[in-house]
MARPARO-873872 format. One line per 8 residues: number of its first residue (from 1); their letters; for each residue x, y, z of C-alpha. Coordinates in steps of 0.1 Angstrom, whole numbers. Layout:
# MARPARO-873872
NUM	A	X:Y:Z  ...
***
This chain:
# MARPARO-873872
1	XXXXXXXX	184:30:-277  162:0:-265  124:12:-265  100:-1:-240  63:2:-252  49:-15:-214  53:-28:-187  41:-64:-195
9	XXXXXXXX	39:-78:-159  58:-79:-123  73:-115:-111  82:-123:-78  98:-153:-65  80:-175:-40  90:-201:-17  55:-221:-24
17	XXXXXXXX	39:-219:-57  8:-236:-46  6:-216:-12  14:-181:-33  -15:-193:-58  -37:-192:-29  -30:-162:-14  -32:-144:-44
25	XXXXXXXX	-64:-160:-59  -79:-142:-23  -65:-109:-39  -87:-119:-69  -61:-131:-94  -70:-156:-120  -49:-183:-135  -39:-168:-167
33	XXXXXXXX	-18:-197:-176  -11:-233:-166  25:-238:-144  56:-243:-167  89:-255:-158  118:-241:-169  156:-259:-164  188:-236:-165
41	XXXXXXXX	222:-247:-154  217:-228:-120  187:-252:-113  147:-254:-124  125:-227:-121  82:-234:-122  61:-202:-129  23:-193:-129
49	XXXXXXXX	12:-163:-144  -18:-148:-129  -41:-117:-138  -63:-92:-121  -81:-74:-148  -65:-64:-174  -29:-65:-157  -7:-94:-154
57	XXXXXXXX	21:-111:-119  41:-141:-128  48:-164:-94  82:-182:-98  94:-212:-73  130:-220:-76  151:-251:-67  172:-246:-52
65	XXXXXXXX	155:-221:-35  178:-185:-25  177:-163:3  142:-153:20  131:-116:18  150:-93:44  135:-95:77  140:-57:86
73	XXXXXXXX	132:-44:52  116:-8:49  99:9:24  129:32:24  151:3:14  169:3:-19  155:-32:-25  119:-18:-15
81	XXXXXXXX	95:-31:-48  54:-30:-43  27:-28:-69  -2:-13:-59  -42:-29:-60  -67:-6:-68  -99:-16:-50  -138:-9:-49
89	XXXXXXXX	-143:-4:-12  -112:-3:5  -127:-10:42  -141:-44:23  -105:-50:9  -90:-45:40  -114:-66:62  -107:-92:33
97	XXXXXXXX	-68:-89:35  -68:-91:74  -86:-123:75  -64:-144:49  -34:-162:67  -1:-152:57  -8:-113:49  11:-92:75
105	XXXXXXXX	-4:-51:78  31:-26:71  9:2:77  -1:14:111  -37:18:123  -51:7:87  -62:27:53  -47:60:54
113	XXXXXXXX	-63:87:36  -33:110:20  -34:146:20  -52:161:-16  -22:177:-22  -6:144:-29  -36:124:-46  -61:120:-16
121	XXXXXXXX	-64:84:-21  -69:60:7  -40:32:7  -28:4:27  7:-14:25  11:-48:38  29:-83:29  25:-115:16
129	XXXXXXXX	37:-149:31  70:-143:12  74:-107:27  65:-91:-4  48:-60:-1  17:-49:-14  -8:-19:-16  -46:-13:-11
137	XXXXXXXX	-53:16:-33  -87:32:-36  -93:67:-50  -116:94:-45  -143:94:-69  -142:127:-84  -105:125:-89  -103:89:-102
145	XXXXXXXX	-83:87:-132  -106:75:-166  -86:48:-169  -101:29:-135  -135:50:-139  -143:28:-173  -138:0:-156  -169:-23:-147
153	XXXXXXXX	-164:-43:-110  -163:-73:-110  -156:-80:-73  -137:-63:-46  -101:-58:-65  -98:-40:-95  -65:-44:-113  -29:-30:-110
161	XXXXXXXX	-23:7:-110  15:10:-108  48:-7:-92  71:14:-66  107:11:-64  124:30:-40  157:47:-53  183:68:-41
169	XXXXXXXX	184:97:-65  150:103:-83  167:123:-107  189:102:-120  163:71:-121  141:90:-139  167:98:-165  175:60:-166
177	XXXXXXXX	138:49:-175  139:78:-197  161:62:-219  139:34:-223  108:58:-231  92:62:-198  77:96:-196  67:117:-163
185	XXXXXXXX	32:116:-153  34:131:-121  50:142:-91  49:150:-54  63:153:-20  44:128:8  50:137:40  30:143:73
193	XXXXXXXX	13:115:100  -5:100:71  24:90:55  43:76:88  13:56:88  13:42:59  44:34:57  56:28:89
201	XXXXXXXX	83:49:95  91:85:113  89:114:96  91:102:64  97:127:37  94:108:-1  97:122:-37  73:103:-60
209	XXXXXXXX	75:102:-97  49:86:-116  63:75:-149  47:60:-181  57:40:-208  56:45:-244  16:30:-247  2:43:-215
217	XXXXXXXX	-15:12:-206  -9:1:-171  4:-7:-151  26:24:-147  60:26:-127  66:48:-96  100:64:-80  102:64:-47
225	XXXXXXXX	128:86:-33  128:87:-2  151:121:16  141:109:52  147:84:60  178:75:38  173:38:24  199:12:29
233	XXXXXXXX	213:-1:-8  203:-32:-21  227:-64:-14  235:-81:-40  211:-107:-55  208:-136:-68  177:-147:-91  164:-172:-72
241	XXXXXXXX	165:-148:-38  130:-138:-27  132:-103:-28  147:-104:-67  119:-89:-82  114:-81:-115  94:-57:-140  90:-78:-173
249	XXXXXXXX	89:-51:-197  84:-56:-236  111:-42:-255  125:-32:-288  148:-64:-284  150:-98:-308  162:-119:-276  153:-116:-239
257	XXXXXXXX	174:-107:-212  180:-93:-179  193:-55:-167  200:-38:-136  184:-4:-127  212:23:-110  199:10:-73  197:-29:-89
265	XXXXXXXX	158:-34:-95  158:-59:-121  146:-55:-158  135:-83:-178  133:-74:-213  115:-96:-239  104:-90:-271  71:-73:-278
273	XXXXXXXX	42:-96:-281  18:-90:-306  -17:-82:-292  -34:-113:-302  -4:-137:-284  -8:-120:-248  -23:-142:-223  -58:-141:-212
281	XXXXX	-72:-156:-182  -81:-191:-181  -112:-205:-161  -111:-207:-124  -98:-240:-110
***
């Protein structure tokens, strides 16, 4: 059974390196790494890994490039991947997000404050210039989990809570990451206005399952099942498509490679890293 200690960080292919740079350095990202080029026999790949706080994206350009994100896409969709910003003052983040170029609101009418019942946080989805979407997360004080609470700020963003999928049978994803060692660490059922809102859809009615890995160091990894409405399945992808996103997870494995999750989210295992090799961030250019 392959083990996976944590989730080391989330890539997304981009269209523009330099342009995602941007727009994600306004997000508070830091260049953790300079750009490195990569040749394959399916073409040349050029990646930037970036952190906010302690957490960790990698920004990929491919040439040739694939297939831009759906134009349609939902959060229902089976291809549906976010990760999810945890911020100081959410009407500062916002304000901040709605006056960069490129960032398109998901959400209706702004933050949304969730029922308690399901976490009472205020949230906001919205998209990058590549379609990818993205979540303003802020939580209420007395129910913020230790693990932001220890946190100093050091500006308006925070760091990276978790990554959604949405999936088609919670059940049986949740057994799939079990395998890997992904433990449950929490559930609930979002539904109501707040919810519509946020995610910009009627009546929505979505099984989350928070999960863990082995370490519990974040950024964690959320189901999203949504029973109404039903998402349509992911097409398939190739890796140099837009919307091929990946979880970079640090296995028990001697050589890197690539899986598929039951709804085709895409795993990229690599061996573990010992502590003192992970990237840090390098100074501001």
């Amino acid at each position: 059974m392959t083990r996976v200690p944590r989730i080391a960080r989330i890539r997304l292919v981009v269209s523009n390196l330099a342009a995602a740079e941007r727009q994600y350095r306004a997000l508070g990202f830091e260049a953790a790494s300079e750009a490195r080029e990569e040749r394959a026999a399916e073409g040349r790949t050029t990646s930037l890994r970036l952190t906010l706080g302690e957490e960790e994206i990698e920004l990929a350009q491919c040439d040739p490039p694939g297939r831009p994100y759906p134009a349609d896409s939902t959060s229902a969709d089976l291809w549906f991947q976010h990760f999810a910003i945890v911020v100081v003052d959410m009407d500062d983040a916002h304000a901040r997000v709605r006056s960069e170029a490129g960032f398109a609101a998901i959400s209706r009418g702004g933050p949304q404050t969730l029922p308690a019942n399901t976490g009472g946080v205020r949230a906001f989805k919205f998209r990058d210039a590549d379609g990818h979407p993205l979540e303003l997360l802020q939580f209420r004080r007395d129910d913020e989990p230790g693990r932001w609470r220890n946190r100093s700020a050091r500006g308006a963003f925070l760091g990276i809570d978790h990554s959604a999928i949405a999936v088609a049978d919670a059940a049986a994803s949740e057994a799939f990451y079990a395998a890997y060692g992904f433990c449950v660490d929490g559930r609930s059922l979002n539904r109501g206005a707040e919810q519509a809102c946020l995610d910009d859809l009627q009546a929505p009615e979505v099984d989350v399952v928070g999960l863990r890995a082995a370490d519990d160091r974040l950024p964690r990894l959320e189901l999203l099942g949504y029973r109404i409405p039903r998402g349509r399945p992911a097409p398939a992808m190739a890796a140099n498509d837009i919307a091929a996103t990946s979880l970079v997870l640090e296995a028990d494995v001697k050589h890197g490679r690539v899986e598929h999750d039951p709804d085709g989210h895409r795993l990229q295992l690599i061996p573990a890293a010992p502590p003192g090799d992970r990237p840090r961030a390098a100074r501001s250019r």
